[in-house]
gemmi code that builds the backbone of each chain (N, CA, C; Angstrom):
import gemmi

chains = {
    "A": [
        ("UNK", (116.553, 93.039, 77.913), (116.477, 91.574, 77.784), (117.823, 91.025, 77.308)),
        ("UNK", (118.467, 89.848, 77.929), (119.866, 89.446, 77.321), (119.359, 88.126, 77.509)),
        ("UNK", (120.184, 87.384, 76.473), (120.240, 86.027, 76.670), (121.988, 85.569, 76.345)),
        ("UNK", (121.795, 84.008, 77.369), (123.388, 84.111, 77.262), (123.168, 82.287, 76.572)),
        ("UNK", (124.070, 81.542, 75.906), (124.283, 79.998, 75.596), (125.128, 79.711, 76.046)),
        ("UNK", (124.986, 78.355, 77.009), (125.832, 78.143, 77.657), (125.332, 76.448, 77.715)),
        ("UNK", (126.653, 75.847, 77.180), (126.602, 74.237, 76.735), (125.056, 73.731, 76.096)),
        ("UNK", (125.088, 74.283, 74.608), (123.602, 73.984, 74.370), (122.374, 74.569, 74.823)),
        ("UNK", (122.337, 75.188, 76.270), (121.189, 75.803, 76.460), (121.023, 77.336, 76.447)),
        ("UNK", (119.673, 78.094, 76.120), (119.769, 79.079, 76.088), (119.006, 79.644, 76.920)),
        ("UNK", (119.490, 80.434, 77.925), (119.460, 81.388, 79.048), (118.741, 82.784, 79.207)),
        ("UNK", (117.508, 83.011, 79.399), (116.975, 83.847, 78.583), (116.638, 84.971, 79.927)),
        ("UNK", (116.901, 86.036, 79.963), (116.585, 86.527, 81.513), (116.196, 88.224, 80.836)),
        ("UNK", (114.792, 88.351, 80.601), (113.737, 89.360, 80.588), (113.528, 90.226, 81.654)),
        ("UNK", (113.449, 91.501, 81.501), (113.812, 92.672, 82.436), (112.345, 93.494, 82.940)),
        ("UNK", (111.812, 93.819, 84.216), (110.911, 94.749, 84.034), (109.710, 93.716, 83.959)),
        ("UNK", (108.624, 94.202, 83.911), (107.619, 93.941, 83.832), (106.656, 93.735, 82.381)),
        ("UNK", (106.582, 92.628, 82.750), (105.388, 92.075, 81.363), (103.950, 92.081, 80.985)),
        ("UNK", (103.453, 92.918, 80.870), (102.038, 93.537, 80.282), (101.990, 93.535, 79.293)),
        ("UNK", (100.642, 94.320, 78.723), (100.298, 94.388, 77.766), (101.236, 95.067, 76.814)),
        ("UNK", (101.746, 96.276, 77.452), (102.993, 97.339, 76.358), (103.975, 96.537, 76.286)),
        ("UNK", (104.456, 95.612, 77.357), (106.000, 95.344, 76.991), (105.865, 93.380, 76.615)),
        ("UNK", (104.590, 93.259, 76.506), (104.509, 91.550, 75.707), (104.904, 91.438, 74.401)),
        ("UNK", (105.197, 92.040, 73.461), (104.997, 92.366, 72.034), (106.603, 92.146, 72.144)),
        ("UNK", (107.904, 93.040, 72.318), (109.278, 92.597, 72.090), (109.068, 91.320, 73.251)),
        ("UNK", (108.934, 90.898, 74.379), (109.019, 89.499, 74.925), (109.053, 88.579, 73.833)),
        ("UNK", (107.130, 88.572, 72.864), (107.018, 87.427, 72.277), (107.996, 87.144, 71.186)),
        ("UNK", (108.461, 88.108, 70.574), (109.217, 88.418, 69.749), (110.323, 87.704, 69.764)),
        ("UNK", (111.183, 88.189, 71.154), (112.504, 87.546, 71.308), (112.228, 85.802, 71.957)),
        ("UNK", (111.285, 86.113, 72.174), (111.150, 84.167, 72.474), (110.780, 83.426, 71.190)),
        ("UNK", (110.227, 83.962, 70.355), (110.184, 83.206, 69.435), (111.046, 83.065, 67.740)),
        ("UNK", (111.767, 84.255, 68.140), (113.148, 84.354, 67.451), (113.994, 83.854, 68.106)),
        ("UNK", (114.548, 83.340, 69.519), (115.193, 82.054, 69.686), (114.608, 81.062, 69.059)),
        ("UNK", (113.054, 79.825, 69.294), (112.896, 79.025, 69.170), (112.924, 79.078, 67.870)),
        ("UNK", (112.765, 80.111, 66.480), (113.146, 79.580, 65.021), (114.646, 79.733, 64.526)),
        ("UNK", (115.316, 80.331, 65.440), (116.849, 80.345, 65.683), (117.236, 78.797, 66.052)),
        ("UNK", (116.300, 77.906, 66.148), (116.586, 76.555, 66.770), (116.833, 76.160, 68.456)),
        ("UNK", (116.758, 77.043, 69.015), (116.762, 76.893, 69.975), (115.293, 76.039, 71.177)),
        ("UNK", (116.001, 74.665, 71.203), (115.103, 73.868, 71.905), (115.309, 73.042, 73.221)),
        ("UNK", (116.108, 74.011, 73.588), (116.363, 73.966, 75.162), (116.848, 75.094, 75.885)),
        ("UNK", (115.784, 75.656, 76.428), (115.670, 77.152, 76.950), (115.611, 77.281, 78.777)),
        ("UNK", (116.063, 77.996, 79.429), (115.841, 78.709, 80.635), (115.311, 79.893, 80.881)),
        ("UNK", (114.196, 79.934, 80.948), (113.744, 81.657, 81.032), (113.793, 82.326, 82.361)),
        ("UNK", (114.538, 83.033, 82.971), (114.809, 82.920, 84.476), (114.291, 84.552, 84.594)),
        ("UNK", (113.317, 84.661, 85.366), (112.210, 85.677, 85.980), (112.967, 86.291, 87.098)),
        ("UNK", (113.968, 86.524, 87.690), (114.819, 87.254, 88.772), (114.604, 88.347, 88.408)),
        ("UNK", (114.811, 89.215, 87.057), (114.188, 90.676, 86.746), (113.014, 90.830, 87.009)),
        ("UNK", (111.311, 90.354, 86.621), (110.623, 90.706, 86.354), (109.735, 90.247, 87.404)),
        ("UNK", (109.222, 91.767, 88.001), (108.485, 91.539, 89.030), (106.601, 91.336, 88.683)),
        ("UNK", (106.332, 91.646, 87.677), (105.024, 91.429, 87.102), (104.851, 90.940, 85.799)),
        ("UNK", (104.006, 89.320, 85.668), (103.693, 89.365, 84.053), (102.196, 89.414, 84.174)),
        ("UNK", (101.636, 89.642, 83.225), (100.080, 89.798, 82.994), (99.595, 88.611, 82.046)),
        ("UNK", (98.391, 88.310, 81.759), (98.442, 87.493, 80.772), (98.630, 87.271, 79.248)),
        ("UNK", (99.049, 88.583, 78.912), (99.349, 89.285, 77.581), (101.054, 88.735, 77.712)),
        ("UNK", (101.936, 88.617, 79.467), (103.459, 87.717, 78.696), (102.733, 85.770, 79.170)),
        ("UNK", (102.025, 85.842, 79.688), (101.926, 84.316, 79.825), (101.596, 83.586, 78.167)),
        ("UNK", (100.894, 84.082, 77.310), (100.766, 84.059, 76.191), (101.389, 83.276, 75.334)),
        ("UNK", (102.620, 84.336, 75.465), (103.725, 83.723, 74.524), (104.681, 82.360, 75.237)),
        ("UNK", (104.726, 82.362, 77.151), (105.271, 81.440, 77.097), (104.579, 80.236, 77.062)),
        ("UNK", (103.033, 79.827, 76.648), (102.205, 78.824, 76.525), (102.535, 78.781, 74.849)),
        ("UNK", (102.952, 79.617, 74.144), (102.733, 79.667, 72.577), (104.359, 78.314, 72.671)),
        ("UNK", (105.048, 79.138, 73.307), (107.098, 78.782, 73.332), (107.014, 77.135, 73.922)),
        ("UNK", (105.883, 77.109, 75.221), (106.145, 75.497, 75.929), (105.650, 74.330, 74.755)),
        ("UNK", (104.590, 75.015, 73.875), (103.936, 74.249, 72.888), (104.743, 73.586, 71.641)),
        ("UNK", (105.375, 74.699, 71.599), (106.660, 74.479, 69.964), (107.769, 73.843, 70.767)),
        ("UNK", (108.168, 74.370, 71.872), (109.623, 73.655, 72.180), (109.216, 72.446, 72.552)),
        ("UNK", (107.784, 71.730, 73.262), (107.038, 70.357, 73.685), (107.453, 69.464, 72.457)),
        ("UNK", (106.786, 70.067, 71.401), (106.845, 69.640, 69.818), (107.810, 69.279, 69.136)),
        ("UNK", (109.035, 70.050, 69.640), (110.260, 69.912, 68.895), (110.900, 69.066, 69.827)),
        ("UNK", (110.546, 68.117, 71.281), (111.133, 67.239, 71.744), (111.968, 68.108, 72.775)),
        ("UNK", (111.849, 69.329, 73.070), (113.244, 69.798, 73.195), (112.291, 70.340, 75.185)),
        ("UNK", (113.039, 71.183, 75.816), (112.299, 71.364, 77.236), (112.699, 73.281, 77.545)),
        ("UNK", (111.765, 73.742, 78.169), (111.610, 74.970, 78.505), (111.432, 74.815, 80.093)),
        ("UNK", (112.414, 75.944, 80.531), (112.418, 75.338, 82.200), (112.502, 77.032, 82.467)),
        ("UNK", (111.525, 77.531, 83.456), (111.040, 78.489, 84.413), (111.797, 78.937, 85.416)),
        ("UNK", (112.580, 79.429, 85.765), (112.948, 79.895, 87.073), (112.867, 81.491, 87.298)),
        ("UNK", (113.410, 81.601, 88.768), (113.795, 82.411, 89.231), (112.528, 83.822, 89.668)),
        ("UNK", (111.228, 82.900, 89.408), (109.658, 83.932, 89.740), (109.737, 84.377, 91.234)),
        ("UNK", (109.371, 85.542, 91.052), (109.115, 85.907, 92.347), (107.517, 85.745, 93.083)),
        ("UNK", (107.283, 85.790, 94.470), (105.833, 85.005, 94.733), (104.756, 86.139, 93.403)),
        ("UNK", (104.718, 86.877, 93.512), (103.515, 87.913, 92.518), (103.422, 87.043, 91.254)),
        ("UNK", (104.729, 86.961, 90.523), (104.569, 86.215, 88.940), (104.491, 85.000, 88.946)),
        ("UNK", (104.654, 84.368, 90.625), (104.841, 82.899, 90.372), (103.366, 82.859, 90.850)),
        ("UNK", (102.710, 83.450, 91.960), (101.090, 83.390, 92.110), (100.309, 83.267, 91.013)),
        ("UNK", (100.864, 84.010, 89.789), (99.887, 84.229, 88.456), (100.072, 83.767, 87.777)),
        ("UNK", (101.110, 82.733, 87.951), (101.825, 81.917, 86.621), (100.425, 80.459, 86.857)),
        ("UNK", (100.824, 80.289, 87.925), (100.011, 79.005, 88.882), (98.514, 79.577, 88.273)),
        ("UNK", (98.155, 80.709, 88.511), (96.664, 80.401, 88.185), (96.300, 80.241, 86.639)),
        ("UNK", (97.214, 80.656, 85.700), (96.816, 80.746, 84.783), (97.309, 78.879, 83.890)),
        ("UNK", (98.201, 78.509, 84.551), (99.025, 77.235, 84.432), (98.531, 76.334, 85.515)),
        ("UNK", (97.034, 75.341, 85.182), (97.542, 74.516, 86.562), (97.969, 73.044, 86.178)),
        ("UNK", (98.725, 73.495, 84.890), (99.238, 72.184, 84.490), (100.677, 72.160, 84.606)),
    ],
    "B": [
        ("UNK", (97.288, 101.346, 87.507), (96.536, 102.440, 87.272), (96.091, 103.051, 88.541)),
        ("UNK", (95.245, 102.566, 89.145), (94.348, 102.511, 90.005), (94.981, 102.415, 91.636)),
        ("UNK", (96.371, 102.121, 91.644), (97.590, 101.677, 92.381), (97.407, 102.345, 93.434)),
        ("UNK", (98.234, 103.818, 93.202), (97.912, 104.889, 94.504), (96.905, 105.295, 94.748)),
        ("UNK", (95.773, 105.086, 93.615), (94.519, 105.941, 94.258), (93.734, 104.811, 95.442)),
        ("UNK", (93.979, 103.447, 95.134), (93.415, 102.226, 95.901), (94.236, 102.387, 97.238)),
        ("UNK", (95.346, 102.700, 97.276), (96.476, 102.937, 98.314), (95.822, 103.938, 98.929)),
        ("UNK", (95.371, 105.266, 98.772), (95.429, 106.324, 99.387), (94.132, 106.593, 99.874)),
        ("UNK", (92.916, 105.554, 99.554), (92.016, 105.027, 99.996), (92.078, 104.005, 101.415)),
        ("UNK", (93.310, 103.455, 101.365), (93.371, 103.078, 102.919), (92.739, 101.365, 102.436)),
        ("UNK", (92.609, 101.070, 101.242), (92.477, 99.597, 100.741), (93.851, 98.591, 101.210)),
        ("UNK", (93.258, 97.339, 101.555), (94.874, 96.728, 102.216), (95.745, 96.245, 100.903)),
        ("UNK", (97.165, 96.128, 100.733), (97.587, 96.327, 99.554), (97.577, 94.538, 99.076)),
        ("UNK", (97.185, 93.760, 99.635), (96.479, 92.409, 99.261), (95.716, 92.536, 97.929)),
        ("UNK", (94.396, 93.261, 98.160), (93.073, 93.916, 97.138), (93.658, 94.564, 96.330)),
        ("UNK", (94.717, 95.889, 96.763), (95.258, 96.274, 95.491), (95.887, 95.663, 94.677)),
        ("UNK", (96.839, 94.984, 94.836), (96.803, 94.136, 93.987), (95.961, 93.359, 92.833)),
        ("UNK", (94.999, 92.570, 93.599), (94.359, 91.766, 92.683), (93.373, 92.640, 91.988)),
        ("UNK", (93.104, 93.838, 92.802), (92.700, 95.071, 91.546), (93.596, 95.414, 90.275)),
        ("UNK", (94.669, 95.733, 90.978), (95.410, 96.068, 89.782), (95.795, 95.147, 88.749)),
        ("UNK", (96.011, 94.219, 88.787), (95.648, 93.130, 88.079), (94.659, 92.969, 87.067)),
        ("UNK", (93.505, 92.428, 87.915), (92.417, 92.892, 86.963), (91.925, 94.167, 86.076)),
        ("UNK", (92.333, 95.011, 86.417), (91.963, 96.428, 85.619), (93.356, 96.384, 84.382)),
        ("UNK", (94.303, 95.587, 84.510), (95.103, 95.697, 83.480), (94.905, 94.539, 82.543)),
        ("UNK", (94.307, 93.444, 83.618), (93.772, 92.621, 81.934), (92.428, 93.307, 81.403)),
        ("UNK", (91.719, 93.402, 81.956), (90.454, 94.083, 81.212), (90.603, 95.379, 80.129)),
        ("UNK", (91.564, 96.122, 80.653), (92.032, 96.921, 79.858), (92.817, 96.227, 78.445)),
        ("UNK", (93.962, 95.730, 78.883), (94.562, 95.287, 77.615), (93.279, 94.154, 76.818)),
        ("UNK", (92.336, 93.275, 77.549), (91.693, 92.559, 76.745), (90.911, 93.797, 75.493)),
        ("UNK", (90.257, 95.033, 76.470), (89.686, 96.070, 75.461), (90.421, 96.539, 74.361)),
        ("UNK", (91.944, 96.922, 74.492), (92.745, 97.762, 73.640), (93.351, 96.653, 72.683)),
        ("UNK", (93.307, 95.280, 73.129), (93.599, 94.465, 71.859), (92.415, 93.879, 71.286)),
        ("UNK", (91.912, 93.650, 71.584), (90.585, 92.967, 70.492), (89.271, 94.111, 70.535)),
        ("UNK", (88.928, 95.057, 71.056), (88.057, 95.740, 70.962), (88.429, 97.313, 70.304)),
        ("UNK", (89.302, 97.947, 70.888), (89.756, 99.224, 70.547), (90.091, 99.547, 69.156)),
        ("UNK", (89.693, 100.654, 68.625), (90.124, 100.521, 67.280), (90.495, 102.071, 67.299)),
        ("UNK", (91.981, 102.538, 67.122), (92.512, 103.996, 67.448), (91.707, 105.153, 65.989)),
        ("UNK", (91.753, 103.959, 65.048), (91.248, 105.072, 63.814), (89.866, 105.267, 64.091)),
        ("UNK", (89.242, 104.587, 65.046), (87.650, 105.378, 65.225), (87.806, 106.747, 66.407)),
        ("UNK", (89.127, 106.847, 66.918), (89.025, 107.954, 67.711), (88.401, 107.690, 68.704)),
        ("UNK", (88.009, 106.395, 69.097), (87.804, 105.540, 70.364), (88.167, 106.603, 71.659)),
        ("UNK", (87.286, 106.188, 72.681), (87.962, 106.744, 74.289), (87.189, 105.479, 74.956)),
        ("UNK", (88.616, 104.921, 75.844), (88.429, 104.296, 77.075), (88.173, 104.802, 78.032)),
        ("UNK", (87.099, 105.266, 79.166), (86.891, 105.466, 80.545), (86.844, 104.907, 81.505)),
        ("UNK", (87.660, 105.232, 82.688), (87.586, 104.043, 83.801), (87.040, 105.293, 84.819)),
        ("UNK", (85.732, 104.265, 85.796), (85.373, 104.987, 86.747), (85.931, 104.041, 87.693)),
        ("UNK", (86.217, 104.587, 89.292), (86.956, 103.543, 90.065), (86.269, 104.135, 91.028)),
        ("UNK", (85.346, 103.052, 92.042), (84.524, 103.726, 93.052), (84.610, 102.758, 94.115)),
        ("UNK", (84.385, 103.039, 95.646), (84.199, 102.814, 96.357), (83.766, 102.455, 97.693)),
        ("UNK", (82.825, 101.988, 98.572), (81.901, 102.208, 98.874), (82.180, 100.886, 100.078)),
        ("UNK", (81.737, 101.410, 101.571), (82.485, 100.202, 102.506), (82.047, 98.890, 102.606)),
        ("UNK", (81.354, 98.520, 100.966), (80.452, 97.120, 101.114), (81.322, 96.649, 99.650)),
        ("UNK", (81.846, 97.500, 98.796), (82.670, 96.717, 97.564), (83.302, 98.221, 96.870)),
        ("UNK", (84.160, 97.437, 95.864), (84.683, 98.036, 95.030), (84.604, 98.276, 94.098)),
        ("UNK", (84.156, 98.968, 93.300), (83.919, 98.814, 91.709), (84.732, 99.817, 90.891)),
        ("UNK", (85.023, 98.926, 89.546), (85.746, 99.704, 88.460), (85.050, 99.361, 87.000)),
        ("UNK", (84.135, 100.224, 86.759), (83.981, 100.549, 85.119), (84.529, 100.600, 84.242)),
        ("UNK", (84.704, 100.191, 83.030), (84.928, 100.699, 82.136), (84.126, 101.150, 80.621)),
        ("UNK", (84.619, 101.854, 79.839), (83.122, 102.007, 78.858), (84.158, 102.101, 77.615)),
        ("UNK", (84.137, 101.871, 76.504), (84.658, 102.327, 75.670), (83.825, 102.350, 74.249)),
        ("UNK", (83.741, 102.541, 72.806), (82.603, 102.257, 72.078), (82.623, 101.298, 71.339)),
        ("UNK", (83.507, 100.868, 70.310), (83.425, 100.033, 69.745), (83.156, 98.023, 70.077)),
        ("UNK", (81.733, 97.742, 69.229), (81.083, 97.016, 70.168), (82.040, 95.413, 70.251)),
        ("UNK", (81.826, 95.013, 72.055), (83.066, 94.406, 72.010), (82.467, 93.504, 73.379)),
        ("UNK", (81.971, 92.344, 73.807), (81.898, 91.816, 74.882), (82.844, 90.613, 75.332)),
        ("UNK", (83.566, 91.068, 76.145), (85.045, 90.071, 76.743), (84.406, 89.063, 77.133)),
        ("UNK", (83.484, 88.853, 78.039), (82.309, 88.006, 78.514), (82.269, 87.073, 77.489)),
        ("UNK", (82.157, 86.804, 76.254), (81.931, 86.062, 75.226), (82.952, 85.471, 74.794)),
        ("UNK", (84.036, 85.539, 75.146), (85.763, 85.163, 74.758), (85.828, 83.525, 75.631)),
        ("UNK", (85.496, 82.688, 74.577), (85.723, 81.335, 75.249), (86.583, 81.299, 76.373)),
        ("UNK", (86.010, 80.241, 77.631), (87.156, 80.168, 78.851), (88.394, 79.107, 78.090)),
        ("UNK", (89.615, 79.253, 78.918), (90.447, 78.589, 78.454), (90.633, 77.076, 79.151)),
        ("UNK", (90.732, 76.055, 78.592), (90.511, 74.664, 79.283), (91.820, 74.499, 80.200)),
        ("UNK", (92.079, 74.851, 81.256), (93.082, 75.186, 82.136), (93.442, 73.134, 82.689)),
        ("UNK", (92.634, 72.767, 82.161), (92.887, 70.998, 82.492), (93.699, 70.727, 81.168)),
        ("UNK", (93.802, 70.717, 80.279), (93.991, 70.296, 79.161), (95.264, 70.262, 79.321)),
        ("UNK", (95.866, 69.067, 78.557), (97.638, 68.949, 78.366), (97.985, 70.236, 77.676)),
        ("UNK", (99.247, 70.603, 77.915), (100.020, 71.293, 77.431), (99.553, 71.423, 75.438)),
        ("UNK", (99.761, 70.230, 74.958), (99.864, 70.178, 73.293), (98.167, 70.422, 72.745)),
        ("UNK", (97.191, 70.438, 73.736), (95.908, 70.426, 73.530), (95.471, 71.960, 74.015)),
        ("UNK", (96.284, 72.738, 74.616), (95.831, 74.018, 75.633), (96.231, 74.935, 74.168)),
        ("UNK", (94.817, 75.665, 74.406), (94.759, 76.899, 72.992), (95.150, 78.138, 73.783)),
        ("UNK", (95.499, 78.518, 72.698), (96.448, 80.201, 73.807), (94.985, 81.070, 73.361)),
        ("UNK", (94.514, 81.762, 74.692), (93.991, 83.075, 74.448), (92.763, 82.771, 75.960)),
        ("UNK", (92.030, 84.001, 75.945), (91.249, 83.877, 76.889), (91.795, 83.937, 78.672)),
        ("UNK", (93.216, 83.787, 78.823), (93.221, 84.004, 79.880), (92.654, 84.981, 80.510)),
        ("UNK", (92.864, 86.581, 79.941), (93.013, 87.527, 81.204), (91.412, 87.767, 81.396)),
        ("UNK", (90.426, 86.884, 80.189), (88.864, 86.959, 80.426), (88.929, 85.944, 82.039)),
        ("UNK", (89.572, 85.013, 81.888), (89.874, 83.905, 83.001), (89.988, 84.768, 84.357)),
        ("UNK", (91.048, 85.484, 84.081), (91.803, 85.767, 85.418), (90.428, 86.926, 86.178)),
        ("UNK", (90.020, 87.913, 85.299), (89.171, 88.713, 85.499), (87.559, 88.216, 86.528)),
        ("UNK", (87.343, 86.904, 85.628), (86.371, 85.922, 86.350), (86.448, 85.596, 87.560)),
        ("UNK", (87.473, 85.231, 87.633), (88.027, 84.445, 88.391), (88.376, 84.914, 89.890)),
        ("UNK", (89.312, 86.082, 89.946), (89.277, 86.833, 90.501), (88.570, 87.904, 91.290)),
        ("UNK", (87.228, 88.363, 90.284), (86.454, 89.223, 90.943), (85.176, 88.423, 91.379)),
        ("UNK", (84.214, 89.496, 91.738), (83.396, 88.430, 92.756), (82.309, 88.456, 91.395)),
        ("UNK", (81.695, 89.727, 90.716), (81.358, 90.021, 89.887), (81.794, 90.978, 88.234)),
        ("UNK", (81.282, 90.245, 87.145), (81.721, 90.815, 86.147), (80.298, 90.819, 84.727)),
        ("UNK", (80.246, 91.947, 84.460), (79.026, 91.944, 83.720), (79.274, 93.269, 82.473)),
        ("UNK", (78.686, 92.763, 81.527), (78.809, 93.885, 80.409), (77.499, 94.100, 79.732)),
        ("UNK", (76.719, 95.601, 79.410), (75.962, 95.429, 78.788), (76.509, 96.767, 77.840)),
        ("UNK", (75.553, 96.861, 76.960), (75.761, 98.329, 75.817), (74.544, 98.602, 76.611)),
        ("UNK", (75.410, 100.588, 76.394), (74.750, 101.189, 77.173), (74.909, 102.556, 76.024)),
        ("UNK", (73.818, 103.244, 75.535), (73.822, 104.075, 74.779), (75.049, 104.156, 73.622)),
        ("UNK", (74.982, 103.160, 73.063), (75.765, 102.699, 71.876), (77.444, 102.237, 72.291)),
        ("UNK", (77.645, 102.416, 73.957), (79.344, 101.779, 74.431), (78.842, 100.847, 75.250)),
        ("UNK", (80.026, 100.357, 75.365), (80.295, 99.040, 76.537), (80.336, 99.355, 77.593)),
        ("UNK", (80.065, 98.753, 78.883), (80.166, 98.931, 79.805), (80.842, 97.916, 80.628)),
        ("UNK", (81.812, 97.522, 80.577), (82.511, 96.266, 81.534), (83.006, 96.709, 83.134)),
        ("UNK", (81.834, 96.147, 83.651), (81.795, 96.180, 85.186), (82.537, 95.155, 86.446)),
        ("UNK", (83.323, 95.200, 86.992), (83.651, 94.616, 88.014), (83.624, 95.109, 89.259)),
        ("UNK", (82.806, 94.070, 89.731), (82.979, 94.325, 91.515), (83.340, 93.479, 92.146)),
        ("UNK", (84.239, 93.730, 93.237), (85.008, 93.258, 94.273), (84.089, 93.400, 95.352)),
        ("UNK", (83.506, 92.177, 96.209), (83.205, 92.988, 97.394), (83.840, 92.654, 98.703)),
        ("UNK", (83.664, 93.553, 99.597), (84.766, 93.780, 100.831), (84.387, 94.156, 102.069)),
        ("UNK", (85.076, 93.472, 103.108), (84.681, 93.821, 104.320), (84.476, 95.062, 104.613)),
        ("UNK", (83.417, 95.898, 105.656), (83.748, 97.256, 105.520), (84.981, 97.725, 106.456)),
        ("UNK", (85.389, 96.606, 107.097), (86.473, 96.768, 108.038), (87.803, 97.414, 106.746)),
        ("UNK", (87.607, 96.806, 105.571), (88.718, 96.838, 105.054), (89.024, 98.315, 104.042)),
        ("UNK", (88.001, 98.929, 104.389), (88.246, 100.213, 103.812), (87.460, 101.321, 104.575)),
        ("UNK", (88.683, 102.082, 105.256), (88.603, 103.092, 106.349), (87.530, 103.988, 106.028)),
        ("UNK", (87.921, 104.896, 105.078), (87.241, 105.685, 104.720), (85.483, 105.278, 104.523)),
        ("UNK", (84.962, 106.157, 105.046), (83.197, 105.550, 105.083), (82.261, 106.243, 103.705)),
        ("UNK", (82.427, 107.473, 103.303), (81.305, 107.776, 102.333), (81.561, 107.581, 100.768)),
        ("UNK", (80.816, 107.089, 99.637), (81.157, 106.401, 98.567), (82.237, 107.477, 98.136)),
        ("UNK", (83.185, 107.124, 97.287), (83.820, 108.117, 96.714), (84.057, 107.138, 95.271)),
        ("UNK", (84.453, 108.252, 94.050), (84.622, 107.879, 92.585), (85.522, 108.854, 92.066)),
        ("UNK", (86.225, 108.173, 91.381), (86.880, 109.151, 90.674), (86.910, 108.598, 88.782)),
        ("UNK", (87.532, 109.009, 87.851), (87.203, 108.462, 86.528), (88.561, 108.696, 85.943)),
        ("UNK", (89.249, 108.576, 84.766), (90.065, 108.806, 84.000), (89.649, 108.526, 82.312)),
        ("UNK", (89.962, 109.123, 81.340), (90.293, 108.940, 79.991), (91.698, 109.033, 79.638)),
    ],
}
model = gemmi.Model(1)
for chain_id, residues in chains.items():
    chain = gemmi.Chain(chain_id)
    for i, (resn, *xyz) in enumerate(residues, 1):
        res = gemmi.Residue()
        res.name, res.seqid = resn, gemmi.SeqId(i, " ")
        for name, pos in zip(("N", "CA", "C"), xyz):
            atom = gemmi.Atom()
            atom.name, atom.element = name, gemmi.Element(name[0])
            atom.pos, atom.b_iso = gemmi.Position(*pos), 0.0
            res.add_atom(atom)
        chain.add_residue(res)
    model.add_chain(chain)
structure = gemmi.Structure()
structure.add_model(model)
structure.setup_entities()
């Protein structure tokens, strides 16, 4: 997992696949940015070819606090599998 | 889990998928809110097949019904949406059937898929299990 800052925003690009074993460091590092202050995020999915609902979790926990703090969380880079499951579990 | 053995069954890899899927939330829903390692717990998955559906068991002991895990209000704004309950969601949702009863003091969480028989070559039931 690396993240890069670049003019204020932080760039967050997660490796591998997100299940149940590997949700636990995900939630971790997403939410040690957002108390790091970080309230304008990119989480870009080009690595990760599967999340389960054990990583959707944390990014409904992350859209909630960064919503809160005024600040915006923006999605990219899903491939159709994580973006199929993102949609069902998100139809907001 | 269930990946190559659904594959090597001649299942189209569409189904595997949304099998595999489901058998990994049901699983992780068991091993996080139901499983408890200091009881020396065992999870079993039976995975069977049959040219009218699919089914995958699971049993484990400690008493635990996913079935009962509030649905998640998937309408609700963002600041109103409570985190949890999805992969009970996705599991629902997804399969055609899902049912749990205790069965000689374990769980039994059942899903069936059912399926064209066009869509799985092989003709006589077959099962296999894992711990």
């Amino acid at each position: 997992m690396t993240d890069i800052n670049r003019d204020g925003v932080t760039i967050f690009e997660p490796r591998g696949p997100i299940d149940g074993t590997s949700a636990k460091p995900f939630a971790e590092r997403i939410s040690g940015l957002i108390n790091s202050g970080t309230h304008r995020g990119v989480i870009d999915f080009q690595h990760v070819r599967y999340v389960s609902s054990a990583g959707f979790r944390p990014l409904l926990v992350a859209a909630k606090l960064i919503d809160a703090a005024g600040g915006r969380l923006v999605l990219c880079g899903l491939s159709p599998r994580p973006l199929r499951l993102l949609e069902f579990h998100f139809q907001h | 889990m269930g990946r190559a053995l659904w594959l090597g069954w001649g299942l189209p890899p569409k189904l595997v998928e949304t099998l595999n899927v489901v058998l990994d939330e049901a699983l992780n829903n068991i091993i996080s809110y139901g499983y408890r390692e200091a009881a020396n717990d065992e999870i079993v998955v039976y995975l069977a097949a049959t040219p009218g559906e699919i089914v995958a068991e699971i049993e484990d002991g400690v008493p635990f019904d996913p079935l009962k895990v509030p649905a998640p209000d998937l309408d609700a704004p963002l600041k109103d949406r409570k985190v949890g309950g999805l992969g009970v969601h996705c599991m629902r949702s997804l399969m055609d059937y899902v049912s749990h009863e205790r069965v000689a003091g374990r769980n039994r969480l059942r899903l069936t898929q059912k399926i064209h028989p066009a869509d799985i070559p092989m003709q006589p039931s077959r099962a296999t299990h894992w711990k």
